[in-house]
N, C-alpha and C positions, 0 to 999 in steps of 0.2 A: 504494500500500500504506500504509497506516494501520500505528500502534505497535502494537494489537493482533494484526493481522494476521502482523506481524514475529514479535511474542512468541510467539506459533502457533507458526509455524514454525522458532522457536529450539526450542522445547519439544518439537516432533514429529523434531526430529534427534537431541536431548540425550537422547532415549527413543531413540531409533532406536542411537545410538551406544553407547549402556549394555547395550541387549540385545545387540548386534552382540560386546563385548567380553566378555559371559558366553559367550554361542559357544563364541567364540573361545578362550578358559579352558577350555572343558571338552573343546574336542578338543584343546589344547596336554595335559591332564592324562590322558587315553585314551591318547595317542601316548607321553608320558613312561613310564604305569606299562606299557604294552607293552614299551618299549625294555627298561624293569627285567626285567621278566618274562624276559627272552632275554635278557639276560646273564646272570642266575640260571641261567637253562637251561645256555644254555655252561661258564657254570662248574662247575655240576655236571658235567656231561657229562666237564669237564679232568679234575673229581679222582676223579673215579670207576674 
């Protein structure tokens, strides 16, 4: 393997791992505002 070769394949993880971490983000932030959403609900539900 050659530095260019390397530098490739730094480059194709470095991408790989940046979109992997958006993912990753956006179903941590689906999962979060669900959670909110149901406790909203329960609490309403208590004071009601």
């Amino acid at each position: 393997m050659d530095l260019g070769t390397i530098a490739n394949v730094a480059e194709i993880l470095g991408a790989t791992s940046i979109v992997g971490g958006v993912a990753f983000a956006i179903v941590q932030v689906r999962h979060y505002r669900a959670m909110q959403r149901d406790a909203i609900a329960t609490n309403l539900m208590r004071h009601a």
